[in-house]
C-alpha positions as a Markdown table, in Angstrom:
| # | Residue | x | y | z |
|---|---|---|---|---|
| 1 | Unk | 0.0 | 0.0 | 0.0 |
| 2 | Unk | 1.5 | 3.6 | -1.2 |
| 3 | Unk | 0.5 | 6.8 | 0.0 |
| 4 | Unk | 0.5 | 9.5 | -2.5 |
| 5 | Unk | 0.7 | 12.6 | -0.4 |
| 6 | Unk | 3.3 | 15.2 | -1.5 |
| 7 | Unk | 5.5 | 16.5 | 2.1 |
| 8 | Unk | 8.2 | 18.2 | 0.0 |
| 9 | Unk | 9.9 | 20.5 | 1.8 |
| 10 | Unk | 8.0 | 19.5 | 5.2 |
| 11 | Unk | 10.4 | 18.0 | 8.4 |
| 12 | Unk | 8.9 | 15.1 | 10.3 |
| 13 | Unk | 10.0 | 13.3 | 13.5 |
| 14 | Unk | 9.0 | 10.1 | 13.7 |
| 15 | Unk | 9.9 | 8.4 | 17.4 |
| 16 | Unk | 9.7 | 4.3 | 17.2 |
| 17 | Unk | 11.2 | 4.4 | 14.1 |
| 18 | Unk | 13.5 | 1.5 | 14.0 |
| 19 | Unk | 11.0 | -1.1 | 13.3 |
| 20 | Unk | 6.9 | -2.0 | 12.8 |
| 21 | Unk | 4.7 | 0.9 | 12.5 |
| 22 | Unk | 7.8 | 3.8 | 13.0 |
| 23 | Unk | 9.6 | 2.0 | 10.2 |
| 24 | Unk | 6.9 | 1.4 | 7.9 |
| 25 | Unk | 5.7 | 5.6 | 7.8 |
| 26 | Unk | 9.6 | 6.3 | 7.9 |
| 27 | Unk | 9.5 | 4.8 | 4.5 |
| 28 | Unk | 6.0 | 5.9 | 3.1 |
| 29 | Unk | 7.1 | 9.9 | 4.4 |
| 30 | Unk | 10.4 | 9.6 | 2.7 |
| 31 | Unk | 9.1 | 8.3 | -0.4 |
| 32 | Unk | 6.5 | 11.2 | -0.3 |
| 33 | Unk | 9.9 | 13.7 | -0.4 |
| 34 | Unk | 9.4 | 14.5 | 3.6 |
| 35 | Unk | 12.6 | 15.3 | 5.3 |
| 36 | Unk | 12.3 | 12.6 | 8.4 |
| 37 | Unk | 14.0 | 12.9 | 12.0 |
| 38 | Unk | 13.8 | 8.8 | 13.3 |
| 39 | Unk | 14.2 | 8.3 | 16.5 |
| 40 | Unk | 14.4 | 5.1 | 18.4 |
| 41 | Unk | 16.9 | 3.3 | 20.6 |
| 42 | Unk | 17.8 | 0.9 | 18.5 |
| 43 | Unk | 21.2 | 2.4 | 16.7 |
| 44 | Unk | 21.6 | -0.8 | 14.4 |
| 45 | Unk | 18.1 | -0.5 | 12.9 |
| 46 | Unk | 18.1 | 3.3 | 12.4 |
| 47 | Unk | 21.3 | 3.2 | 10.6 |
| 48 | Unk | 20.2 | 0.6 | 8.4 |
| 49 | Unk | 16.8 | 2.6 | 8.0 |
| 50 | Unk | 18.9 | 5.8 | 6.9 |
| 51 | Unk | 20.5 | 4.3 | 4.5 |
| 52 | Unk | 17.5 | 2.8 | 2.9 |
| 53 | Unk | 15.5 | 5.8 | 2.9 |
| 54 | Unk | 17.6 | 8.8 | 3.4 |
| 55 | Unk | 16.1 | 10.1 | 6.8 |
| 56 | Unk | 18.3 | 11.1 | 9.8 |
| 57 | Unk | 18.8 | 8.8 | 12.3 |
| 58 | Unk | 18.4 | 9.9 | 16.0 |
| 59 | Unk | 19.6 | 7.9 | 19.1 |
| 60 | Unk | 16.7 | 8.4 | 21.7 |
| 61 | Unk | 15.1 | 6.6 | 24.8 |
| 62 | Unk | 11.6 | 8.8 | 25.3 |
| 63 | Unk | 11.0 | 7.4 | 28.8 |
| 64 | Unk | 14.5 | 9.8 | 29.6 |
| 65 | Unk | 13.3 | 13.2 | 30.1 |
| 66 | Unk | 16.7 | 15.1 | 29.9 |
| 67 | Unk | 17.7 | 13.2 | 26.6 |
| 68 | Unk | 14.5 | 14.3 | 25.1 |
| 69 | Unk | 15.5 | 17.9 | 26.5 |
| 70 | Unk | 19.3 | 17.3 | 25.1 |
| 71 | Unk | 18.1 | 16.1 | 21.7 |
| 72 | Unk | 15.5 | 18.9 | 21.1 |
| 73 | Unk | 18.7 | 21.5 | 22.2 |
| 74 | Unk | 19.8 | 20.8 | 18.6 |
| 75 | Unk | 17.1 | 20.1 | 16.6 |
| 76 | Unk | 15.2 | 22.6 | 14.4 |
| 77 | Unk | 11.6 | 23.2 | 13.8 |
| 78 | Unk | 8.9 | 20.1 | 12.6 |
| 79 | Unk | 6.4 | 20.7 | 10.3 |
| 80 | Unk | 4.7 | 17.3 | 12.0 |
| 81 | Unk | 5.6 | 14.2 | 14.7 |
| 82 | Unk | 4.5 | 11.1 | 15.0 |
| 83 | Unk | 4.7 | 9.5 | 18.3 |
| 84 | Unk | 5.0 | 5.8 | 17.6 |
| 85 | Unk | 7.4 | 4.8 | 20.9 |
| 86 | Unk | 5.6 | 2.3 | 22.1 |
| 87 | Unk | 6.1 | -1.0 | 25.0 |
| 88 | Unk | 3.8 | -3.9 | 26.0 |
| 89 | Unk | 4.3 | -5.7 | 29.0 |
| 90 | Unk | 1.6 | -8.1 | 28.9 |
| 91 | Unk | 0.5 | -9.2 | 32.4 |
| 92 | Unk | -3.1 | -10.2 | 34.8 |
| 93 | Unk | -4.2 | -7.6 | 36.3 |
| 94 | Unk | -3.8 | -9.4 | 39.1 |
| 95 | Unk | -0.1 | -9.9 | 38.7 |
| 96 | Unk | 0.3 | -6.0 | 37.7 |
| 97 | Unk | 3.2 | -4.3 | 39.4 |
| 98 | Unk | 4.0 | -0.5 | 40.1 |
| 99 | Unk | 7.6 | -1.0 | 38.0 |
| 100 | Unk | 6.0 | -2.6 | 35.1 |
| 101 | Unk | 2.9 | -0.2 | 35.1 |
| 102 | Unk | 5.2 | 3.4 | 35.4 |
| 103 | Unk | 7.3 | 1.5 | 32.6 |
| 104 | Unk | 4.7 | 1.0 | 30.2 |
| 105 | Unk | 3.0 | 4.9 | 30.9 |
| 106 | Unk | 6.9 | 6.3 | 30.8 |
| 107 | Unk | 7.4 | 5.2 | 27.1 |
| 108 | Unk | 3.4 | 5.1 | 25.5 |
| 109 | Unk | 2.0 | 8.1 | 27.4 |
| 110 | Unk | 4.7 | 10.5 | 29.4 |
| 111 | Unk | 7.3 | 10.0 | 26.7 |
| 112 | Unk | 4.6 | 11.3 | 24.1 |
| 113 | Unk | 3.8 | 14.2 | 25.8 |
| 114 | Unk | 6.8 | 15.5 | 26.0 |
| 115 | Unk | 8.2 | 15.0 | 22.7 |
| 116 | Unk | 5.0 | 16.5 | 21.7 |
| 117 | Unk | 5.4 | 19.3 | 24.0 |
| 118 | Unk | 9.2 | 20.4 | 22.6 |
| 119 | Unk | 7.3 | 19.9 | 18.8 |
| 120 | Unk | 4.5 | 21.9 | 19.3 |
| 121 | Unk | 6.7 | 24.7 | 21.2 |
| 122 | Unk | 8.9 | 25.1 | 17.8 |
| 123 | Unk | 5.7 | 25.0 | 15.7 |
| 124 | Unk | 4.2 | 28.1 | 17.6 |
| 125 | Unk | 7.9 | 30.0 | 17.9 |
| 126 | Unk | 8.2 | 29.1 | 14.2 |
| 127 | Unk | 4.3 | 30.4 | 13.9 |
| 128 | Unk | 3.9 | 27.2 | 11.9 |
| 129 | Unk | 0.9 | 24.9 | 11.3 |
| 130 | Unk | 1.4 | 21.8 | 11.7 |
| 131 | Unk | 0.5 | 18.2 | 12.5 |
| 132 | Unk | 0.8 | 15.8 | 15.3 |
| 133 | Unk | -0.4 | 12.2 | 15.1 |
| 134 | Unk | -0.3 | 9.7 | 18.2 |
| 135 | Unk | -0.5 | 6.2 | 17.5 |
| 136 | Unk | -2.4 | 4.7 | 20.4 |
| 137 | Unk | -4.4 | 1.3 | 20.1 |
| 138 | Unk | -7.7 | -0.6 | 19.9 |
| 139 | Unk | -6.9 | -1.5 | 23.2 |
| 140 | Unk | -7.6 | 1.9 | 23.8 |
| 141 | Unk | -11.3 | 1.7 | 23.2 |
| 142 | Unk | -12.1 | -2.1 | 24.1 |
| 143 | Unk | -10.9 | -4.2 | 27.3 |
| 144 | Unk | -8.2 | -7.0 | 26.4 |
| 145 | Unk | -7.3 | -9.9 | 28.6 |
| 146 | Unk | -3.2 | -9.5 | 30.2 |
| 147 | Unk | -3.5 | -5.5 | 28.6 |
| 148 | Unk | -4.1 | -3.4 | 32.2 |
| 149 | Unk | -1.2 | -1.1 | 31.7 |
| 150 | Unk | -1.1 | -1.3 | 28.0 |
| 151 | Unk | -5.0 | -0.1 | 27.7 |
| 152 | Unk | -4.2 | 2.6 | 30.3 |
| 153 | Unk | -1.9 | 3.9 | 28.9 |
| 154 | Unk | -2.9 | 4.3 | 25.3 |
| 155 | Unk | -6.4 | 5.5 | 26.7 |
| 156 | Unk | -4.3 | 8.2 | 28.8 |
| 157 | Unk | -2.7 | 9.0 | 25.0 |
| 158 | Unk | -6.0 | 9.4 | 23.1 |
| 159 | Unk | -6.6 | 11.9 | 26.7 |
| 160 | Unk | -3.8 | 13.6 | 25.7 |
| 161 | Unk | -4.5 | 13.9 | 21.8 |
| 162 | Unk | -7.6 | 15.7 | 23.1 |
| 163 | Unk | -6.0 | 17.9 | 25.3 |
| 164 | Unk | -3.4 | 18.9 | 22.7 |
| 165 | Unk | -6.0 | 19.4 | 20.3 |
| 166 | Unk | -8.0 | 22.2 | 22.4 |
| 167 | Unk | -4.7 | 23.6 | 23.4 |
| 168 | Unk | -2.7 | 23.6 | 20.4 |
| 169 | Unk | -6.0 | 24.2 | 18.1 |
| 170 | Unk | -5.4 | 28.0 | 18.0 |
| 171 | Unk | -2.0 | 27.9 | 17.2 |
| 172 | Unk | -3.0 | 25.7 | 13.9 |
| 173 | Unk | -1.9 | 22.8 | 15.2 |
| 174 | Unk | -4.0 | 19.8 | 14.2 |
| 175 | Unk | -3.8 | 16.5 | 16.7 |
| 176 | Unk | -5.0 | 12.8 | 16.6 |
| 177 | Unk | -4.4 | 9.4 | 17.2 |
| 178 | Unk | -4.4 | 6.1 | 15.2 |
| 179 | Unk | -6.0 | 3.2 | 17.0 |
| 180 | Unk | -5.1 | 0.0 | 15.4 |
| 181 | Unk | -5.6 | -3.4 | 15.7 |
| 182 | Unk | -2.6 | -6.4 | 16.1 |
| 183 | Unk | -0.2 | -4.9 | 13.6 |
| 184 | Unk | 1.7 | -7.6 | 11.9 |
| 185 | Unk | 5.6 | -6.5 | 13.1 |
| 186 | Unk | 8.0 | -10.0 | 13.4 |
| 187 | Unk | 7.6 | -9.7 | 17.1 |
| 188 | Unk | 3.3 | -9.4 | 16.5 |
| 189 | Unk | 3.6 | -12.2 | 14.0 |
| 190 | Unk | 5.8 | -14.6 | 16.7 |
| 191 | Unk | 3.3 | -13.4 | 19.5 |
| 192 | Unk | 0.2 | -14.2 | 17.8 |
| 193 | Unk | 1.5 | -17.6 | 15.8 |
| 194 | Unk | -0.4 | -20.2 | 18.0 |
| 195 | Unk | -3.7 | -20.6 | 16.4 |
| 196 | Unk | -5.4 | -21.3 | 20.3 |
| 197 | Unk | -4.5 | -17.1 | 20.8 |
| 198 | Unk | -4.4 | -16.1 | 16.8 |
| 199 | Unk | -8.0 | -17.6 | 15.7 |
| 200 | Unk | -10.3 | -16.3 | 18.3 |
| 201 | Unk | -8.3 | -13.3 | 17.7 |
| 202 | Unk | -9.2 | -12.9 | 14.0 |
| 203 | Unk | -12.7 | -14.0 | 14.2 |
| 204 | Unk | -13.6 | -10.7 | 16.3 |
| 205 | Unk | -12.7 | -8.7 | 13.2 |
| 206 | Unk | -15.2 | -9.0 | 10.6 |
| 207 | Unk | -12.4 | -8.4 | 7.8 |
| 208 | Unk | -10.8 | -11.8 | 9.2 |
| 209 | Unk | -7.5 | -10.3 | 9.1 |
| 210 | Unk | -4.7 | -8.7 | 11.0 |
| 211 | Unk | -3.1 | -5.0 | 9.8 |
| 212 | Unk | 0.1 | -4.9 | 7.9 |
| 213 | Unk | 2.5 | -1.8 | 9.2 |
| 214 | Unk | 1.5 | -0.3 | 6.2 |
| 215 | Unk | -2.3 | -0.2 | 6.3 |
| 216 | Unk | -1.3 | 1.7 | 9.5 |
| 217 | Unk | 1.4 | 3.9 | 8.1 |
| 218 | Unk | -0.9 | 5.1 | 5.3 |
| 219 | Unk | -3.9 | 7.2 | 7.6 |
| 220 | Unk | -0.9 | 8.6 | 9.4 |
| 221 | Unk | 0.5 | 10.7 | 6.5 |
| 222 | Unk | -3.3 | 11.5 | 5.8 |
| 223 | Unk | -3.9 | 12.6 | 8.9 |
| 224 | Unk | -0.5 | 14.6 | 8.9 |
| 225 | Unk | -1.0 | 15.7 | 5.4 |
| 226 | Unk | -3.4 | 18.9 | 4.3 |
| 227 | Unk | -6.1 | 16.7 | 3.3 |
| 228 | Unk | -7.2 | 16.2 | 6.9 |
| 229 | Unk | -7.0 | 20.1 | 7.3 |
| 230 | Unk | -10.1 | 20.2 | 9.3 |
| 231 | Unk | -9.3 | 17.1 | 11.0 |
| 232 | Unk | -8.6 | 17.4 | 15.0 |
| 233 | Unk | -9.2 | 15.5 | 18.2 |
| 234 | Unk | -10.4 | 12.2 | 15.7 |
| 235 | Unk | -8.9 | 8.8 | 17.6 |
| 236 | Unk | -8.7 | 6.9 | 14.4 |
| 237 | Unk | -9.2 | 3.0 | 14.5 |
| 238 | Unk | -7.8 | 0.7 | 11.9 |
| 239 | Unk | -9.1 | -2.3 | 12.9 |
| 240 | Unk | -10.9 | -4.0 | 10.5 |
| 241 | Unk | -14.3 | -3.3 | 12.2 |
| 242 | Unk | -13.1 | -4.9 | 15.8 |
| 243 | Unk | -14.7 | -1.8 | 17.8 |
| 244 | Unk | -17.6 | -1.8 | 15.8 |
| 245 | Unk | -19.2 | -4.6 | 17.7 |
């Protein structure tokens, strides 16, 4: 799946850009002549990814508030972000800890905020429009078994696309999130490969399927491109009708 939209002479940071989602609207913004900042931790993958696609690879760990302070020191303005960072630490409720719920909400929620907050700061300097998508989850909007601190915290995210949106609405900054469904990255397709967890799974979605990276990937760039200008505030699924039921 190509997306056609035309970013030439827009910048983009993309965060969870070595692999999955991040990767997959690395590729589809650079094709689309963006100029792409991706950030991730993994050096290997982003260096790999640059010279694939031509973006500029950033070293970053978004749960680390003063290396998200040291990296924005010396970068310029974005014309758009995508917060893609994202963890799972799949757990029962009942076996849910303090350590592995602040870790989950440090990366999906608090690291987005505050990536988002050094963005939209050099949008409104810059007096620039501009674009911020958050990619958050279905499990979001529906309960999942073993998903407490995962659904939290991409329900706190699509709390925070709102808020941004009210806040940064003035300053013509547009802001939503992407909620999709199991996205089909090597680690999804390993931890959804037993057909006991995988065909339950697939039968709650009346399309019968799973998402690629880039069915994902492709409403992001429309959401940050100028044909969703009057778009704001939207928490997107791509779910192939799961939270329709």
């Amino acid at each position: 799946m190509n997306a056609t939209f035309d970013f030439s002479g827009r910048s983009i940071l993309v965060t969870g850009a070595s692999s999955g989602i991040g990767r997959a609207t690395v590729e589809a913004l650079c094709a689309s002549g963006a100029s792409v900042v991706a950030a991730a931790r993994n050096v290997k993958e982003l260096a790999r990814l640059a010279e694939e696609t031509g973006c500029e690879p950033l070293t970053l760990d978004v749960s680390d508030e003063a290396a998200i302070d040291d990296a924005f020191a010396s970068l310029g303005t974005f014309d758009g972000l995508v917060n893609c960072a994202g963890i799972a630490l799949l757990e029962r409720a009942v076996d849910t800890t303090a350590a592995s719920f602040d870790c989950v909400m440090a990366v999906n929620t608090r690291g987005a905020v505050l990536v988002a907050k050094h963005v939209a700061r050099g949008m409104i300097e810059a007096k620039r429009a501009g674009s911020i998508v958050n990619v958050s989850s279905q499990a979001a909007l529906v309960a999942l078994d073993d998903h407490l601190s995962y659904s939290a915290s991409k329900a706190a995210l699509d709390a925070v696309t709102r808020a941004l949106c009210i806040e940064l609405g003035p300053c013509g900054i547009r802001v939503n999130s992407v909620n999709p469904t199991v996205t089909l990255t090597p680690m999804a397709v390993l931890a959804w490969s037993d057909p006991a967890k995988r065909d339950p799974a697939l039968a709650a979605i009346p399309l019968r399927r799973f998402a690629e990276s880039a069915e994902v990937a492709a409403p992001i760039l429309f959401l940050l491109s100028d044909a969703a200008s009057m778009i704001s505030g939207v928490c997107l699924p791509i779910d192939g009708g799961y939270t329709a039921r």
